[in-house]
N, C-alpha and C positions, 0 to 999 in steps of 0.2 A: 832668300825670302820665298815665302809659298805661294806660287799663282795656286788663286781661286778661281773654278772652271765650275759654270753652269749650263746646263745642258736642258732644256726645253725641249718636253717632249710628251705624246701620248701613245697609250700603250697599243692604240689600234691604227696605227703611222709606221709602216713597214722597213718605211728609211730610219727611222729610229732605232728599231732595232738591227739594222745593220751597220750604223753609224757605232755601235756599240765595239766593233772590232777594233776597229783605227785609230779608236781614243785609248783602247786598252793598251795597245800599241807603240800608241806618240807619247804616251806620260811615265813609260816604261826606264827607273833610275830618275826621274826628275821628282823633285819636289812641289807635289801637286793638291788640291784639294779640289775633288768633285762630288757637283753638287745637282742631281738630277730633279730639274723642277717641272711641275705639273702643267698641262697645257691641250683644254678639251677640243677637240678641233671641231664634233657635233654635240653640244653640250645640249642634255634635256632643254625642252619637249622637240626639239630640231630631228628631223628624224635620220636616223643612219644609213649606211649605206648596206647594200645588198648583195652577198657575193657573187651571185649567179646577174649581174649586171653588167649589161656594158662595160660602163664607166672603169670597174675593177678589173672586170677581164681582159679590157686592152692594156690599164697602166702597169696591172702584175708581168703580161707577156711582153709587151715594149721594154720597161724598163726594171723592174722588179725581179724579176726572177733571170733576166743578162746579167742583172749588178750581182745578185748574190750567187751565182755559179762563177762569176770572177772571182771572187771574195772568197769562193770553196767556204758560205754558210748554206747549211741546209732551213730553208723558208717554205712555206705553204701557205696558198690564201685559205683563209679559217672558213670552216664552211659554216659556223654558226650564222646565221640570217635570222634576222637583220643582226649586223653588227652592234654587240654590247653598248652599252652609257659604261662609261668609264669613271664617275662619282664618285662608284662607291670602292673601285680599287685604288683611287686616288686617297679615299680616306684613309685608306688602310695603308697607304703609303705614310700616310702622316703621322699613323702610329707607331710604322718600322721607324719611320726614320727617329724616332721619341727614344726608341730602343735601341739604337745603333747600328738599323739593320739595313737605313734605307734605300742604299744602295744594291744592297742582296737582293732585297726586294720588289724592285725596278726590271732587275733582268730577269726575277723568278716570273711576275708577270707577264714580260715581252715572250722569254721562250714559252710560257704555257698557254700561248694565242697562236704566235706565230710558227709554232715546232709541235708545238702537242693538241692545238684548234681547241682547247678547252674556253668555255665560256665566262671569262672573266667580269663577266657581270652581274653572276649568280654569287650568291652570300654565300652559300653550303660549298662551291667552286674554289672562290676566294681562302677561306678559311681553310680547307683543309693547304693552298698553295701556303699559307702562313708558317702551317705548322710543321711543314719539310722546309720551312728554312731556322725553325725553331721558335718560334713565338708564340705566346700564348694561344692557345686553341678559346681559352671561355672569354677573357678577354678582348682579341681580336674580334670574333665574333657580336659579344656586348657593345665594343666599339663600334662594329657597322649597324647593328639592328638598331641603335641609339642616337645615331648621324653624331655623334661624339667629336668628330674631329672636322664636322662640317665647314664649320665658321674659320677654322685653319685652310680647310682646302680651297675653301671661297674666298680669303685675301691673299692665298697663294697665286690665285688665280687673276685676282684685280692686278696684281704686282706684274704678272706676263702680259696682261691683255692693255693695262693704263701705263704703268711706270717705266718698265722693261719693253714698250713697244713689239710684243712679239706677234705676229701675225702667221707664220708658217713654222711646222716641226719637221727637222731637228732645226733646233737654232743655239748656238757655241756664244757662249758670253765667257772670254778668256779675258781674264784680267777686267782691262774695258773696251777691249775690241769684240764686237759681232759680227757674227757670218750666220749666214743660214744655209741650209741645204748639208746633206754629207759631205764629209772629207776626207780626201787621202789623209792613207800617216802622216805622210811626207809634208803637207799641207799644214796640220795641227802642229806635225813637231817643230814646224817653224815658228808659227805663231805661238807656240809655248815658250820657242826659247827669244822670239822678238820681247814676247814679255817677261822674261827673266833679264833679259840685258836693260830694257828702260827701267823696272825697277833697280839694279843693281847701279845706275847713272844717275838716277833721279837725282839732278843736283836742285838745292832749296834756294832758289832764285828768292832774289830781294832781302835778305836779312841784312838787318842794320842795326847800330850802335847808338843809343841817344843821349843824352846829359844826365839820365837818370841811373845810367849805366847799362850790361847786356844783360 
């Protein structure tokens, strides 16, 4: 049976994109469905954070930039200041994913922040990221000038923040166990195959026989 894996995540959350390695990794030959969902960590009018800041400059050299030279991924804190709204690339995740892209699209974001410092907040930015992964260039575009897929990104979002109790990114909804924070391989691939073995057990407790028949 297919474990469904969702992944909470925003695109300007550095462990996200590192977390991106070890899932590719752990679900390598298994029968998996992932599903990368939206999750603003400073959502408008909150204001963002600033690279030339403290706060970034310690957490990248502490632990950010140690994790990904283990990991041998090449990362860079983005120097665009203040740090994008993430919105409108989320809308536009809504429309990859309409198209069957959305997973493409996920990681074209993260590396063109975190690998290439492009501004992923910018529409003209956005759009041309769309159209190197093949999707409508007039379209895409229409979609974000229109907020088209707003009210999708907006209960996407109620579902992380009310339903899905998510409070920090990256956060792993396997099957229906959560963890948050990155993971080893080693880590997930357990937890993918704990959940291939209780589905494959799942026995249907309580079924009974009545006078009316089964």
């Amino acid at each position: 049976m297919t474990v469904k894996i969702k992944v909470y995540s925003d695109y300007v959350c550095p462990f996200c994109f590192l977390a991106e390695k070890p899932l590719e990794e752990a679900v390598k030959g298994k029968d998996v469905e992932i599903e990368w969902m939206p999750f603003e960590l400073r959502p408008y009018p909150n204001e963002t954070l600033k690279p030339e800041g403290d706060y970034l400059q310690t957490i990248w050299k502490q632990s950010v930039y140690p994790m990904a030279e283990q990991m041998g991924i090449d990362i860079v804190l983005p120097k665009v200041s203040p740090q994008p709204y993430t919105h409108l690339a989320f809308e536009g995740y809504q429309y990859a994913k309409e198209k069957g892209k959305g997973n493409e699209y996920n990681d074209r974001m993260l590396r063109a922040f975190f690998q290439e410092e492009q501004d992923i907040g910018d529409i003209d930015v956005l759009t041309k990221l769309a159209v190197e992964i093949g999707l409508d260039e007039g379209e895409y575009r229409e979609a974000l000038e229109t907020r088209k897929y707003k009210e999708a990104h907006e209960k996407a979002l109620e579902e992380a923040y009310s339903q899905a109790n998510i409070t920090a990114v990256p956060t792993f909804m396997i099957g229906d166990t959560k963890v948050s924070g990155i993971r080893s391989k080693e880590t997930l691939k357990q937890m993918i195959n704990d959940e291939i073995n209780r589905k494959r057990f799942d026995f249907p407790e309580g079924m009974t026989c009545g006078i009316d028949g089964c």
